[in-house]
C-alpha positions as CSV (number, residue, x, y, z in Angstrom):
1,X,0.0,0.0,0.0
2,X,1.3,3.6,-0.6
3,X,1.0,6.7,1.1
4,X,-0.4,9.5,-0.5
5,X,0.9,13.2,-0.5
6,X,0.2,16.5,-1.9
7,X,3.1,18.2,-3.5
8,X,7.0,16.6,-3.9
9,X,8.4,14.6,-1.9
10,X,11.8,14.2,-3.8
11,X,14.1,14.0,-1.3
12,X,17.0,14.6,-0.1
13,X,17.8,17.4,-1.2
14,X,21.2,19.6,-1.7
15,X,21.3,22.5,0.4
16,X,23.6,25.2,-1.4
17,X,24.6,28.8,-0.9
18,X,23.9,31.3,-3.7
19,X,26.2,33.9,-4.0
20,X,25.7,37.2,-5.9
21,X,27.2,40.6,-6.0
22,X,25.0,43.6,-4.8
23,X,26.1,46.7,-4.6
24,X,29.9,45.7,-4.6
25,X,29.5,43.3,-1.6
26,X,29.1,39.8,-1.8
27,X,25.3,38.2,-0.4
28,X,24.7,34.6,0.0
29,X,21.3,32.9,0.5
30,X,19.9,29.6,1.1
31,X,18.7,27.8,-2.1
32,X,17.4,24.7,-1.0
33,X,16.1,23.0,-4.6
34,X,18.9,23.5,-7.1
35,X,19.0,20.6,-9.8
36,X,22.1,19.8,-12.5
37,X,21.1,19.4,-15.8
38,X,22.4,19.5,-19.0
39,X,24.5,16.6,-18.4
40,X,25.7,19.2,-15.6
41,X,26.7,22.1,-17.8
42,X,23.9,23.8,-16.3
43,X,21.7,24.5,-13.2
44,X,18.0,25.6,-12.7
45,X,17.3,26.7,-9.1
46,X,13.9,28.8,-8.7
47,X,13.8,32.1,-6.4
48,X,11.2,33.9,-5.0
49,X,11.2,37.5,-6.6
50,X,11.1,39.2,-3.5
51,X,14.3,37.7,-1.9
52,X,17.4,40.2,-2.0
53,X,19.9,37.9,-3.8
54,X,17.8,38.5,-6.9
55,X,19.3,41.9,-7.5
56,X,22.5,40.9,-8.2
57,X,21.7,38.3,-10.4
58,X,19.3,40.9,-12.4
59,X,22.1,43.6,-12.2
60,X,25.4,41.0,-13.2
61,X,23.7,37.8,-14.4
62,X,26.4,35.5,-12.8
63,X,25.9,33.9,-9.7
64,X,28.1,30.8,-7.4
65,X,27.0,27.5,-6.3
66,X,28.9,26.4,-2.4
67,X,28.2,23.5,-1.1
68,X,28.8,23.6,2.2
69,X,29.7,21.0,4.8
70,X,28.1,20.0,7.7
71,X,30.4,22.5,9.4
72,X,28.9,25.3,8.2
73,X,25.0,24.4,9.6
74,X,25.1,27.3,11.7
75,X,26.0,29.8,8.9
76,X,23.7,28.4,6.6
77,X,20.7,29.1,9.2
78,X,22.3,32.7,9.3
79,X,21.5,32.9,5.2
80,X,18.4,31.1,5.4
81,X,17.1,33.3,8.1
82,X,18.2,36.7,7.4
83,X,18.0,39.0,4.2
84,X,21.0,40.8,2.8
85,X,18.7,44.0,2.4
86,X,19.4,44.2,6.8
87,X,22.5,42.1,7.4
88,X,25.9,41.7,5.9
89,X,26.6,38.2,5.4
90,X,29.7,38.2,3.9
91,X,31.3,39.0,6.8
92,X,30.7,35.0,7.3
93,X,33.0,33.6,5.1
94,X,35.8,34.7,3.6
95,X,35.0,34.9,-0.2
96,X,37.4,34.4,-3.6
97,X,36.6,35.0,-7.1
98,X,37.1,33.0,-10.2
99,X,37.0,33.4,-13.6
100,X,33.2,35.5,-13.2
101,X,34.4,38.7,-11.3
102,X,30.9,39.3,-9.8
103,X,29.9,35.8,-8.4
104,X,31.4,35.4,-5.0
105,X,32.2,32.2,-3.9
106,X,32.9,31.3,-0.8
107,X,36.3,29.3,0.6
108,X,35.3,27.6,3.4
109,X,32.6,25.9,1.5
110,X,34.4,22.4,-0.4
111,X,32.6,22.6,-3.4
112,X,31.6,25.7,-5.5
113,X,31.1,26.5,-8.7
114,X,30.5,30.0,-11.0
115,X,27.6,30.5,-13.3
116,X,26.3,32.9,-16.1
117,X,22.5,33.3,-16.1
118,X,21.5,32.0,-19.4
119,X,18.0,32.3,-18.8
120,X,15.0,33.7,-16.6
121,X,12.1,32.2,-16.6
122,X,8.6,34.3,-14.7
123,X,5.9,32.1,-13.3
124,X,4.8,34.5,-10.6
125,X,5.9,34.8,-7.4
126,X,8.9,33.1,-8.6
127,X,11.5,33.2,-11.3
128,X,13.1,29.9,-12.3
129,X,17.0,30.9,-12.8
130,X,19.4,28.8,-15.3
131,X,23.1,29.0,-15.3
132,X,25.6,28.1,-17.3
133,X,28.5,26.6,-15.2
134,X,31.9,28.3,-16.1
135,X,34.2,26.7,-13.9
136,X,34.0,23.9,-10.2
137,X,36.4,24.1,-7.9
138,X,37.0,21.7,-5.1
139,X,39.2,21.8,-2.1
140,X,42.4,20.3,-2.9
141,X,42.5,17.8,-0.3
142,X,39.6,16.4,-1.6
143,X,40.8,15.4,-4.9
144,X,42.8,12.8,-5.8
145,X,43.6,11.3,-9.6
146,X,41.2,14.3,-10.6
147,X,38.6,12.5,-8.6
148,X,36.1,14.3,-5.8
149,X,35.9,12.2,-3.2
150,X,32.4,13.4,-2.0
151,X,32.9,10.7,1.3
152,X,35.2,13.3,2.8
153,X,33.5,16.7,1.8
154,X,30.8,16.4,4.8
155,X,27.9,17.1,2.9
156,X,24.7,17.3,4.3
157,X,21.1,17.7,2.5
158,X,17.7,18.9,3.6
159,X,14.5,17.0,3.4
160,X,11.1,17.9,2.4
161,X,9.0,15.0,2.7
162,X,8.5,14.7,6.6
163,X,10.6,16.3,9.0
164,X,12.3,19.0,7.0
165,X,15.3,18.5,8.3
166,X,19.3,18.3,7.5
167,X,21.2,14.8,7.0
168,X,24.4,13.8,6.8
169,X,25.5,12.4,3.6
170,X,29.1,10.7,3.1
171,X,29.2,6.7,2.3
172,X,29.4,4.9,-0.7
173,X,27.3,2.0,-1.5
174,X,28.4,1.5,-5.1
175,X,31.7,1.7,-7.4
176,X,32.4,2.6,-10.9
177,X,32.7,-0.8,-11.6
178,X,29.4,-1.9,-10.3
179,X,28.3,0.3,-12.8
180,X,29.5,-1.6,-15.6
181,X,28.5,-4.2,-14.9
């Protein structure tokens, strides 16, 4: 027998920062559905259009991707619970730029990565936002043969379908060579 439910219950899901520029000053929010596509060339992520972090991205088109670890919870509730318009959140994290000059990215996070805004699309309240990603980084002890190993990055994701809560992801249950199997 299944359960029914009203809405989505795809879960987990990743919990990212946004970074944007406004202003000259780096902002980052909490985007909690952000999905690869594209064969991960790109990435759609919807925001609400009254959220701050939507000025930069209308005033630079570029925007970063951190994925921060599970040692970063309490910063991410900072982002998620405050706006930009009344509280500097850069002064969180200390924040780098790649090849993009105007989408911030934050170092302490393991995984990031710069977009260009390729397209906006308006379905009121919200706008869906897709990005073209430029260039990834990783941290360096991370990576090995060119490989992310995700295991070690302390990863955590947020679910919808209950409890709304964040998990901790890490441990591998299948190899590349399972898969060709």
């Amino acid at each position: 027998m299944k359960q029914e439910f009203d809405g989505n219950i795809l879960s987990p899901l990743p919990i990212v920062l946004l970074g944007t520029l406004i202003d000259e000053r780096p902002n980052y929010c909490v985007i909690g559905y952000i999905s690869p596509f594209d064969f991960g060339n790109h990435v759609f992520f919807s925001l609400y259009k009254k959220r701050y972090t939507r000025v930069g991205i209308q005033e630079n088109k570029t925007f970063s991707v951190n994925v921060p670890s599970e040692d970063l919870i309490d910063e991410v509730n900072i982002c998620g619970s405050k706006s930009g318009r009344d509280t500097d959140k850069s002064i969180l994290f200390e924040t780098f730029y790649g090849e993009l000059e105007t989408a911030p990215m934050i170092r302490e996070c393991p995984l990031n990565m710069e977009c260009r805004v390729t397209d906006i699309l308006d379905y009121d309240p919200n706008e869906g936002i897709v990005g073209k990603v430029i260039k990834s980084y990783a941290n360096a002890d991370l990576v090995k043969d060119d490989i992310v190993d995700m295991r070690r990055a302390g990863l955590f994701a947020w679910t919808i379908a209950g409890d709304f809560s964040f998990y901790r992801l890490g441990e591998q249950i299948t190899s590349e060579s399972d898969a060709e199997d």
